[in-house]
N, C-alpha and C positions, 0 to 999 in steps of 0.2 A: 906258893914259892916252890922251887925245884926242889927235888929234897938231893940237894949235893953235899949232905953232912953224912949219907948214909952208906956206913963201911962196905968196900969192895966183896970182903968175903960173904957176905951175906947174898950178893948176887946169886942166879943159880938159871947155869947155860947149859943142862940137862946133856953135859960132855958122855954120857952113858947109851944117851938115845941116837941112832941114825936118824940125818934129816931124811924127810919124805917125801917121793914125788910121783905122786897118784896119776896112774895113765886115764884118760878121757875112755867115757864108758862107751862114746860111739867111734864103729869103726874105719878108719879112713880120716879120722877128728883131730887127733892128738895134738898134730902142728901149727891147729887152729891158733888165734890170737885168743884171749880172756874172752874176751866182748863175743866173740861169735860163741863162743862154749859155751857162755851162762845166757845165750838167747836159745842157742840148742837144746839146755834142759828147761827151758819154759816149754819147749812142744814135745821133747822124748823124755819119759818117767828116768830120770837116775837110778833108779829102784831097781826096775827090768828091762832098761836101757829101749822098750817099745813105746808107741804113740797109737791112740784112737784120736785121727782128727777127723773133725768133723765138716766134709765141704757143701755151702751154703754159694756157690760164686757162679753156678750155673745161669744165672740172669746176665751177667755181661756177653752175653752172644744169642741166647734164647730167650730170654724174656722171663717172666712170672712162670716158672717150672711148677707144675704140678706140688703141691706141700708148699711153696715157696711164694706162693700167693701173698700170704701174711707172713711174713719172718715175723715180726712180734708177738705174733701167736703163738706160730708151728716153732719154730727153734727156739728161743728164751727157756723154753722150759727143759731143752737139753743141755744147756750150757753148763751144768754141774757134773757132767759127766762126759763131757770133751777135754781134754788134753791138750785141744786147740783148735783154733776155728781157722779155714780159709776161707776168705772171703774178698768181699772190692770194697774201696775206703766208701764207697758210697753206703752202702748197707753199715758198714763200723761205723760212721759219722752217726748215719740216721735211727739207729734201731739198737744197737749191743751196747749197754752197759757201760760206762767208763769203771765200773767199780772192776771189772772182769777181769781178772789178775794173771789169767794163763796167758799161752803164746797165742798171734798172732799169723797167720801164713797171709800177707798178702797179695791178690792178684794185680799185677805190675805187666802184663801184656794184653792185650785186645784190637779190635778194632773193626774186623768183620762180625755181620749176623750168620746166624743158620740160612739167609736169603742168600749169600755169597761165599766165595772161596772161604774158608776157614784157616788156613796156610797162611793165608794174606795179613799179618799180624805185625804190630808194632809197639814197642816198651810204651806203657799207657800213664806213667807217673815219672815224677820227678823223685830224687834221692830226698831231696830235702822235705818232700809228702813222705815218706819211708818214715825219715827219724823223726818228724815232728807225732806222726802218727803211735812211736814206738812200738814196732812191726817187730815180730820174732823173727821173719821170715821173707823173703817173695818171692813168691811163685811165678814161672815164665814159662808158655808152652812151646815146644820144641818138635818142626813136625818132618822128622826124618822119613823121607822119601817124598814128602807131599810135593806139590810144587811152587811153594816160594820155602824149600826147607833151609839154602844159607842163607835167606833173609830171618829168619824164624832163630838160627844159630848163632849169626851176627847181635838179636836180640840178647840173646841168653849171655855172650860174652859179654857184652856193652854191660848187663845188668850185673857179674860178677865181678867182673871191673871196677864198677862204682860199690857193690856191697862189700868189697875186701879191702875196699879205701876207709870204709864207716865201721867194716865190723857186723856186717847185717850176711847173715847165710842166704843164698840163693837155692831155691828148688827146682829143679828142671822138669816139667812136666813130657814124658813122652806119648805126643798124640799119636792117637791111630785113628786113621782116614777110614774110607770104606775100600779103598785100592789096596789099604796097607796090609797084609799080613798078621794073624795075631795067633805068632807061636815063638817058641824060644831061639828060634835062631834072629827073628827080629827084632824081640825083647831084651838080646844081647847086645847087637848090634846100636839099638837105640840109645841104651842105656850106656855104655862102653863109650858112645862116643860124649853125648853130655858130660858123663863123669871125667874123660880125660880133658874136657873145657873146661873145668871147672867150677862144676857145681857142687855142692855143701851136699845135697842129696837129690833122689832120683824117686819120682810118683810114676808109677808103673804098673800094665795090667797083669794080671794074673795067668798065665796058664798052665793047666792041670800037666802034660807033661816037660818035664826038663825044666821048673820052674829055677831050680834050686842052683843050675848050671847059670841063670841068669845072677841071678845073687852072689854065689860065684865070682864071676868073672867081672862085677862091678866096684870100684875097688873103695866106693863110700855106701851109707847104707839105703836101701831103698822100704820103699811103703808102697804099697797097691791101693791102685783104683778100685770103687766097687761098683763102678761102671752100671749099667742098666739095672732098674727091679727085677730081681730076681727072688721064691719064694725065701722065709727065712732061714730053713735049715740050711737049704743050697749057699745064703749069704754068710753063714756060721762055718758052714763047711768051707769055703773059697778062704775065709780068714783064716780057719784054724792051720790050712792046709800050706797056706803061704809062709805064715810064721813058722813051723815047720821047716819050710823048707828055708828058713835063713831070714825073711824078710821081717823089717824093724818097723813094723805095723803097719796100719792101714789107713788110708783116707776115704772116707765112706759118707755117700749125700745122700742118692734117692734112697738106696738099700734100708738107710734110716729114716730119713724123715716121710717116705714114701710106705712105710709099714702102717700097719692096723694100731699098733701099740707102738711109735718112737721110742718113749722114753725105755719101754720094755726091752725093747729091740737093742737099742743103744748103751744098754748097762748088760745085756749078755755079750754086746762085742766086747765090752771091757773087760769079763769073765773069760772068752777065747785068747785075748792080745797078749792080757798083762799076767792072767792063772794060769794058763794053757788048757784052760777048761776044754773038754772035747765038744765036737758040734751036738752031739743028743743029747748030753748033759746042761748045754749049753741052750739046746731049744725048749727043754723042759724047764729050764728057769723062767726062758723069758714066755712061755704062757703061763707060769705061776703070776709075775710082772702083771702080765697083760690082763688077766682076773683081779689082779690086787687094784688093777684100777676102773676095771669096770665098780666092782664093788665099791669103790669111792662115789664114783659118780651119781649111782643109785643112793647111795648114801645120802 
């Protein structure tokens, strides 16, 4: 029964305390709806408002990537140390875990191989594959300068469109061609323009100078590519260097799953992202890692 016998004064409307109205930890977020905020802290730590995701999606234009042969082998066993996974519902259907409770990035454009224009791109799922999937995220490449780039732009709108109808953040992926340019006045430019189309966030490459003017001048928050194998200090170093300079972490595939030791690899970038561990502090853990599992193995 309601309890409607129970005296007024006893109530207690804490008339002593300001109400509270906590700003959103990412930046450019605030005026988000609920739904997109609490999909956004599925893939960025609330903690240190940064993300280690982990991208696995390189198969939808090139095939069996190198490390990416087996995904149930090679990746499963990183997924305790992702923040979130980007990937194509084809691999999430077939391979990762329903129990997997972090975000979701997924890829929502495709259409050419590595055999044909890569520009040439088209929205590759429906909305209603999105939310049946419960996707944190989708990612759309965006390829400024290429040549079909406002066909590529036209995607990314279409695809913000429908995710600020449902509630679902869009990611804007900025490609870089081999024509393109890869320094900060293009890294601005890229990013400047997706974000004023409105994307929830910006996947972007790194470069050493003026990185921090890209970051800057984009007015939600970006993460970096970790683009080609590169050695691992060199991949410690690119991450530390980005966050540094402003960037709200990293989306990192071959750097990781294309290492000696992943798992090792993969739990120092969390040491760079989220401690701001330095890169040599950060390379000497992960060959501590990398021994702690040889020595298993032998074991």
């Amino acid at each position: 029964m309601p309890d409607v016998d129970k005296p007024e004064k006893g109530k207690e409307f804490y008339l002593d305390i300001p109400a509270k109205s906590t700003p959103f930890f990412l930046k450019g977020c605030n005026s988000l709806d609920w739904g997109m905020k609490n999909r956004l802290s599925r893939i960025f730590n609330p903690e240190t408002g940064k993300t280690v995701m982990l991208a696995i999606d390189h198969g939808y234009f090139q095939g069996p990537t190198t490390g990416l042969e087996r995904v149930d082998v090679t990746i499963l066993p990183l997924l305790p140390y992702a923040d979130t996974l980007m990937l194509t519902r084809g691999i999430l259907r077939a391979i990762i875990p329903p129990a997997f409770d972090r975000g979701i990035v997924l890829r929502a454009s495709g259409g050419p191989s590595i055999l044909n224009e890569l520009s040439n791109e088209q929205i590759a799922i429906d909305m209603d594959e999105a939310i049946r999937l419960n996707v944190a995220a989708m990612a759309v490449q965006v390829f400024i300068g290429g040549k079909y780039e406002t066909q590529s732009v036209h995607n990314m709108t279409r695809l913000v469109d429908m995710g600020n109808r449902y509630g679902i953040p869009v990611l804007g992926v900025t490609a870089v061609g081999k024509d393109m340019a890869r320094d900060a006045k293009y890294m601005r430019l890229a990013s400047r323009i997706i974000a004023e189309l409105g994307v929830t966030y910006v996947k972007t490459y790194y470069v050493p100078k003026d990185f921090d003017t890209v970051v800057a001048s984009c007015p939600v928050p970006i993460v970096i590519a970790g683009g080609k194998k590169i050695p691992e200090l060199d991949a410690l170093t690119m991450a530390y260097n980005a966050i540094q300079d402003g960037a709200a972490g990293v989306d990192m595939g071959r750097n990781i799953f294309q290492s000696e030791a992943p798992v090792a690899m993969i739990k120092a970038i969390r040491k760079v992202v989220h401690e701001g561990t330095k890169p040599k502090e950060a390379y000497d853990f992960f060959l501590t890692e990398k021994n702690k599992g040889k020595n298993k193995k032998k074991g």
